[in-house]
PAMAR-854180 format. One record per residue (C-alpha): x, y, z; residue number from 1. Coordinates in steps of 0.2 Angstrom, whole numbers, plus 5000, padded with zeros to 4 digits. Last residue first. Example, Ala and Ser with C-alpha at 12.3 -4.5 7.8 and 13.67 -1.06 7.14 Angstrom:
residues 2
5068; 4995; 5036; 2
5062; 4978; 5039; 1
This chain:
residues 381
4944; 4933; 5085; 381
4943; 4917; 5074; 380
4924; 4912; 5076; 379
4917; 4918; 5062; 378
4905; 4922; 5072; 377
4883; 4922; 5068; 376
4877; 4939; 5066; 375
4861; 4940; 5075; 374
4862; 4962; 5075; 373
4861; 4964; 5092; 372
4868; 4946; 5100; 371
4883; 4947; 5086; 370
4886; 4964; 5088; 369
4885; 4963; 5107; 368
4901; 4947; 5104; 367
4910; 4957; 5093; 366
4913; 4972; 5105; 365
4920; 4965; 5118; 364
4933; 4956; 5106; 363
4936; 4971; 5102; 362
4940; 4979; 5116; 361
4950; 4964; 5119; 360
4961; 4965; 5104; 359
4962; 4984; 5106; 358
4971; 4980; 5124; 357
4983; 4967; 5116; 356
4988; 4980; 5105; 355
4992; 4993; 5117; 354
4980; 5006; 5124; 353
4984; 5024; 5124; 352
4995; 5032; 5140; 351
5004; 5043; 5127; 350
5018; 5031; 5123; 349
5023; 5018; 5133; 348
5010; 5004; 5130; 347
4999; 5008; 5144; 346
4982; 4997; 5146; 345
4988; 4985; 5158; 344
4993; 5002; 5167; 343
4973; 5003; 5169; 342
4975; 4989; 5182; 341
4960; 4978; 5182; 340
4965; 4970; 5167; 339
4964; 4978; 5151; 338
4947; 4977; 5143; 337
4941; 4979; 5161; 336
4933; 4993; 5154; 335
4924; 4985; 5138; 334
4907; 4988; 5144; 333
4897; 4988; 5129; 332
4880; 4995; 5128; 331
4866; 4991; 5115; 330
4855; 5001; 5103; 329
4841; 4997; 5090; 328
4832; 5013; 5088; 327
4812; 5013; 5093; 326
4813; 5029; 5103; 325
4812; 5018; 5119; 324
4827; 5011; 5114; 323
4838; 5026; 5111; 322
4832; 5030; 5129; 321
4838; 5015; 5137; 320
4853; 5014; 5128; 319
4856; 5033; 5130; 318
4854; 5030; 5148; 317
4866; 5017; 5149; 316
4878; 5028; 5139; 315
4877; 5039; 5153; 314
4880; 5029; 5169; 313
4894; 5022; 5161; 312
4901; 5040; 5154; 311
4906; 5043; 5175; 310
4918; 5030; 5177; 309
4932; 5037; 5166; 308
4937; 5031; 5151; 307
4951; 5024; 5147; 306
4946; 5006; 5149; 305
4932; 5005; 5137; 304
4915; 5009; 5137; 303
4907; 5005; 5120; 302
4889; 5013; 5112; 301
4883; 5000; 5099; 300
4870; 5005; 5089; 299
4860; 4996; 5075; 298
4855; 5003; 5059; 297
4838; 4998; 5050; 296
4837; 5012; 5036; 295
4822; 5023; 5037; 294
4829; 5039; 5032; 293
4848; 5036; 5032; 292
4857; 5052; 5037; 291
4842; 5063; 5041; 290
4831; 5053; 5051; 289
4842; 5035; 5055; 288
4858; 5046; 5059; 287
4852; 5059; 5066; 286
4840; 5050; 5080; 285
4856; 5043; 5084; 284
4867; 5058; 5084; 283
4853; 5064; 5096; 282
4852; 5052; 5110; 281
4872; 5052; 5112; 280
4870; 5072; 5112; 279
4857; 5069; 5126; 278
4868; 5056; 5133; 277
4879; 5068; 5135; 276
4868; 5082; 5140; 275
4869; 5073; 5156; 274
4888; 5068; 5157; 273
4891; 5086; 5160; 272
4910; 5084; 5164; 271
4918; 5095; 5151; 270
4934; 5088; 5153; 269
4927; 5072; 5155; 268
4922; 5071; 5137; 267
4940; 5069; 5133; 266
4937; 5051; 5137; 265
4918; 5049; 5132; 264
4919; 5041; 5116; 263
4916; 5024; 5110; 262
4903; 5026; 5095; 261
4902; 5010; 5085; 260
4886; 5012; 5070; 259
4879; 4998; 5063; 258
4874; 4989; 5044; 257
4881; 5005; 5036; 256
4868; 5014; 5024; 255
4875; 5010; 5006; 254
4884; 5024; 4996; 253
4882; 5041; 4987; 252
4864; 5047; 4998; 251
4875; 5050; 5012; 250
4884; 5063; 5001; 249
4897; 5071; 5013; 248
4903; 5089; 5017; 247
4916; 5098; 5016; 246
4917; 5114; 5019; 245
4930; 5111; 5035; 244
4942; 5101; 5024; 243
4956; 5093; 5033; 242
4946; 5079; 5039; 241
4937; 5076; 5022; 240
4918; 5070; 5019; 239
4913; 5078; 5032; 238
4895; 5073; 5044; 237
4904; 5060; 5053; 236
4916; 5077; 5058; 235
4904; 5084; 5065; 234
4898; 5072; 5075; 233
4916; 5070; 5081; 232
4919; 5086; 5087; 231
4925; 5104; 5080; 230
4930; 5117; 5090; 229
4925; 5116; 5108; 228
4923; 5103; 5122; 227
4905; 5112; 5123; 226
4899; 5103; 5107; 225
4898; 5086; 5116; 224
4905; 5068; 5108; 223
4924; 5075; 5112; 222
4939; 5077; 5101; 221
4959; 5074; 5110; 220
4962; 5062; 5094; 219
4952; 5061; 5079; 218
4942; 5046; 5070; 217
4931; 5042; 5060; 216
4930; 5026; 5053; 215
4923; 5019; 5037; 214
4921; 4998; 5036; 213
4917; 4988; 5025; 212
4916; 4969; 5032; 211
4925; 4955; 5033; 210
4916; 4951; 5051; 209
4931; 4948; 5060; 208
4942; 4960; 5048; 207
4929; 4974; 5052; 206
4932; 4972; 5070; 205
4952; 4970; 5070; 204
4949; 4987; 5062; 203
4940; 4995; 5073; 202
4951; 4987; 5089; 201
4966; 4992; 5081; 200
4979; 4982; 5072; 199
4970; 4986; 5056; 198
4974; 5002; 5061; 197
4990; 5005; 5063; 196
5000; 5021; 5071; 195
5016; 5021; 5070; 194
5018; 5038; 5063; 193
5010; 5045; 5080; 192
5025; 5057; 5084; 191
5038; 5047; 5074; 190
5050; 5047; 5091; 189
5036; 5040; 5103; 188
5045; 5023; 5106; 187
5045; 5008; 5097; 186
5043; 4994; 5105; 185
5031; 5001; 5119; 184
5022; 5010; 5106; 183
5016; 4999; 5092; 182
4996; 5008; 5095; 181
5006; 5026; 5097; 180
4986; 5032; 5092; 179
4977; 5019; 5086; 178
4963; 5032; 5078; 177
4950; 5023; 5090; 176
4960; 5026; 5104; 175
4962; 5045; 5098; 174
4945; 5046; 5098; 173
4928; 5038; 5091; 172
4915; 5035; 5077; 171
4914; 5019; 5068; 170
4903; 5015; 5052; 169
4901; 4994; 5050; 168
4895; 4986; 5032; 167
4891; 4969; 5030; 166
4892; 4957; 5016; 165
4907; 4965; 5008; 164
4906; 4968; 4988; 163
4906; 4953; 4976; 162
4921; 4954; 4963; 161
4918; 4968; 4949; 160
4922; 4961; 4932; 159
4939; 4951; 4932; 158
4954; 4963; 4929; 157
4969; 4953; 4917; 156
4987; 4947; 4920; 155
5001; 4961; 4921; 154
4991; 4972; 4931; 153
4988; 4989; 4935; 152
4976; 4997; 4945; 151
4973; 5016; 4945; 150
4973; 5033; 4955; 149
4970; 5032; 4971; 148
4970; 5049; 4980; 147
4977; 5055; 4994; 146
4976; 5072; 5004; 145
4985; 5083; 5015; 144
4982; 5101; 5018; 143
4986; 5095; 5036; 142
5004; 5091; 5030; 141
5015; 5079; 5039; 140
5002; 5064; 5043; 139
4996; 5059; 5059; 138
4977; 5070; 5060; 137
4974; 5060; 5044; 136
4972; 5044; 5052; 135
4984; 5030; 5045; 134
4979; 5014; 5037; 133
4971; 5017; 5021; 132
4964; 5001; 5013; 131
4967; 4991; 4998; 130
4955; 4977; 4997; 129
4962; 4961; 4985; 128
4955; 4948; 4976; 127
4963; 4932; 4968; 126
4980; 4932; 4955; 125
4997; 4928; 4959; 124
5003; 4942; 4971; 123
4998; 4957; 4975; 122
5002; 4975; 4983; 121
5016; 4981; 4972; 120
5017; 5000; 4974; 119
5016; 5014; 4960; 118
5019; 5032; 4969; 117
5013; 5049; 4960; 116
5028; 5063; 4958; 115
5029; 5078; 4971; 114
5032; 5067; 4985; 113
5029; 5059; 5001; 112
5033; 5043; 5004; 111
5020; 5027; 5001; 110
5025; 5015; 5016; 109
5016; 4999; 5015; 108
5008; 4989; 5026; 107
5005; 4969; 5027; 106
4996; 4954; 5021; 105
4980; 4957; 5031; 104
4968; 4942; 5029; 103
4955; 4939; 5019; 102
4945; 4923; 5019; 101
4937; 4921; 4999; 100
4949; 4908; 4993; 99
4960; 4915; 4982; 98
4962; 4930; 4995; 97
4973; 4947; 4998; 96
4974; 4960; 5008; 95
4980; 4976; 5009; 94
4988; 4991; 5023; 93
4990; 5009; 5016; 92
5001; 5022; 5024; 91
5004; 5041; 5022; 90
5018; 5052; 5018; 89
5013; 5071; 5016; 88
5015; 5081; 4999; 87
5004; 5067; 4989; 86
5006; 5063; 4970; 85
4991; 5051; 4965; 84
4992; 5037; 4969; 83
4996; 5018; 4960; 82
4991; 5003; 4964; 81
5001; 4988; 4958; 80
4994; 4969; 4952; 79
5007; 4955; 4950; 78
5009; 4939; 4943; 77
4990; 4936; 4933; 76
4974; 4937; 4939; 75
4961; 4949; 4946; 74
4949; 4954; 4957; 73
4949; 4972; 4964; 72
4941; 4979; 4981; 71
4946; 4998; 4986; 70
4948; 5010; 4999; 69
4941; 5019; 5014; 68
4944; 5010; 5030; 67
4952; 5025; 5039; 66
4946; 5042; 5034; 65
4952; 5053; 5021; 64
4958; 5042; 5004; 63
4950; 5050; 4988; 62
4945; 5040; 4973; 61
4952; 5046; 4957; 60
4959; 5059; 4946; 59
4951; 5077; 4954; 58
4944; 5066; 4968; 57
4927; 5056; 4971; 56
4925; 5052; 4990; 55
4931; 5036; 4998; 54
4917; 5030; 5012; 53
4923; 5011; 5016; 52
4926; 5001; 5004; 51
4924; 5004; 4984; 50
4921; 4990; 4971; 49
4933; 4992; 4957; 48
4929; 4983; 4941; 47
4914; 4990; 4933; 46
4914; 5004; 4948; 45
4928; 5012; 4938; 44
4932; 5025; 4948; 43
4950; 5017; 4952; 42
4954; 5016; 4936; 41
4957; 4999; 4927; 40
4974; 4996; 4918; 39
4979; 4981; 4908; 38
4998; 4978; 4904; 37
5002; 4975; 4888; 36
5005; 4957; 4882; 35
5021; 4951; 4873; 34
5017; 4938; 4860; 33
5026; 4920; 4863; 32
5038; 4917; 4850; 31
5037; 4900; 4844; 30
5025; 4899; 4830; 29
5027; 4919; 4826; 28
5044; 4917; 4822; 27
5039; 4901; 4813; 26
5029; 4913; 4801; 25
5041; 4924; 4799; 24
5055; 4912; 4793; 23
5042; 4906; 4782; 22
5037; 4923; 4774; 21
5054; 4926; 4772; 20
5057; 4913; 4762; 19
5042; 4913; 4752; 18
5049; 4931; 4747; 17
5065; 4925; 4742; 16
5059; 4913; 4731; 15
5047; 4925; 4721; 14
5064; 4937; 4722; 13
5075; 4921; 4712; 12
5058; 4917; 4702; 11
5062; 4934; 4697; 10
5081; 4937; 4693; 9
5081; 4919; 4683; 8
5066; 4927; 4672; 7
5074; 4943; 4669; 6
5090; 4934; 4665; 5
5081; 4924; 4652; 4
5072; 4937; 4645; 3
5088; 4949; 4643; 2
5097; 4933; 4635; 1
């Protein structure tokens, strides 16, 4: 009877087991598997192609300048960025394509904090640039400083997606840093928080030629020396704003296609428009000697309309003697950017161009560019 009972007990357990295993196999069948996340760091240079002129940080990619940033391709629902924690808020503006014609799809805030921020910046699979968009001279903190951390993504990273084409450095002012560009809509009240720039000429530029860009800009700064402090072809030299020790690798990333310079504005308070275009001459000279020995750069030095009368007479010297030296230079007269009257340039705040104005100068801009360096147009400016 012991036997038998044994017997009955274990082809019961054997059954039992079969059972289960059944049950666990249809489970599997018809439950789809939950994936993990992927995550790429933003130094990976396997996946992430880096815009502009970031700098290597502590965790990541460092953010300073405008334009520096990041390419990713990937697919699935949604891809988020994440930073690393900042003390001052600061903006970033992305884009995204399935089709290869990038366009801006908007800003976002990231606030300031003690914690890092994670914000959505994609939808539905393609490549996307993720760029900063405010200058460092408008955040909170002047120890400030940003660092991209990751990419996240609910799909999966594609392998490193074709870098831009054509690179472009710019070098200007507070124009060029979109100072107040929103103003007459929205006041002065955030000192300079409204600032955008890829609603500035420089980056209404880069996004006409889709290329990388890396711009320097500050506001009130001067091409001569004798405005005192540090200037702009100093600051070209840094790879941070708010670190005076700093200095850049040149030899870290690609020699940029050409080189924008529109200064002269607060030049005018110095008034010695002769050893401007010596200063002019000799960034230049710089840039293709010591910067990027022996790279083919072209030069594009731009009058616009809040500058004074007298930088004409100088940049047109430079040309003429940047050209005799055997550099590739043009001029652009971008003055009448705004209409003859230079009200046609106020936006309410500060006396800086509007956003129609930075449309025009760039529009100025992109047709030398295309005659000096034989681009053809994309024709949508």
């Amino acid at each position: 009877m012991r036997t038998v009972l044994a017997n009955m007990r274990g082809q019961s357990e054997d059954f039992m087991s079969r059972r289960m295993q059944a049950h666990a196999f249809f489970f599997l069948l018809f439950t789809a598997p939950v994936l993990a996340d992927q995550i790429v760091l933003a130094t990976d240079t396997s996946f992430v192609v880096r815009l502009g002129r970031p700098y290597l940080g502590q965790s990541g990619l460092g953010l300073s300048w405008l334009g520096s940033g990041a390419r990713i391709s990937y697919s699935g629902k949604t891809l988020r960025a994440t930073f690393a924690p900042a003390l001052s808020a600061f903006k970033v503006t992305y884009s995204q394509s399935n089709s290869g014609a990038m366009h801006y799809e908007g800003n976002s805030w990231i606030p300031g904090s003690n914690v890092s921020e994670t914000i959505a910046i994609g939808n539905g699979g393609g490549i996307v640039d993720i760029l900063l968009n405010m200058p460092p001279q408008y955040f909170e903190s002047k120890s400030w400083n940003a660092t991209l951390i990751s990419f996240t993504t609910d799909g999966q990273f594609a392998p490193a997606p074709p870098p831009p084409s054509k690179i472009l450095h710019v070098l200007g002012d507070s124009i060029t840093a979109s100072t107040n560009i929103h103003g007459g809509t929205q006041g002065c009240a955030d000192m300079g928080f409204e600032s955008d720039y890829s609603a500035s000429w420089a980056g209404e530029l880069c996004l006409f030629f889709g290329a990388s860009c890396h711009t320097v800009a500050v506001g009130g700064k001067c091409l001569l020396d004798e405005c005192g402090g540090v200037q702009m072809q100093e600051y070209y030299r840094k790879e941070r704003m708010v670190d005076p020790g700093s200095t850049y690798n040149f030899s870290a990333s690609p020699p940029p296609d050409a080189i924008l310079i529109y200064l002269g504005t607060n030049d005018a308070r110095v008034n010695n428009w002769t050893q401007f275009t010596v200063e002019a001459l000799r960034f230049m000279q710089n840039v293709t000697k010591n910067f990027y020995p022996g790279a083919n750069i072209g030069f594009l030095l731009i009058l616009g309309p809040m500058a004074p009368v007298a930088p004409q007479t100088a940049l047109l010297n430079a040309v003429e003697q940047g050209t005799a030296a055997g550099l590739k230079v043009a001029f652009v007269n971008a003055s009448t950017a705004c209409g003859d009257d230079l009200s046609g340039c106020k936006d309410g705040c500060a006396s800086h161009p509007g956003v129609g104005s930075h449309r025009a100068i760039a529009k100025a801009a992109a047709n030398v560019l295309e005659t000096l360096m034989g681009w053809p147009s994309p024709g949508f400016l």
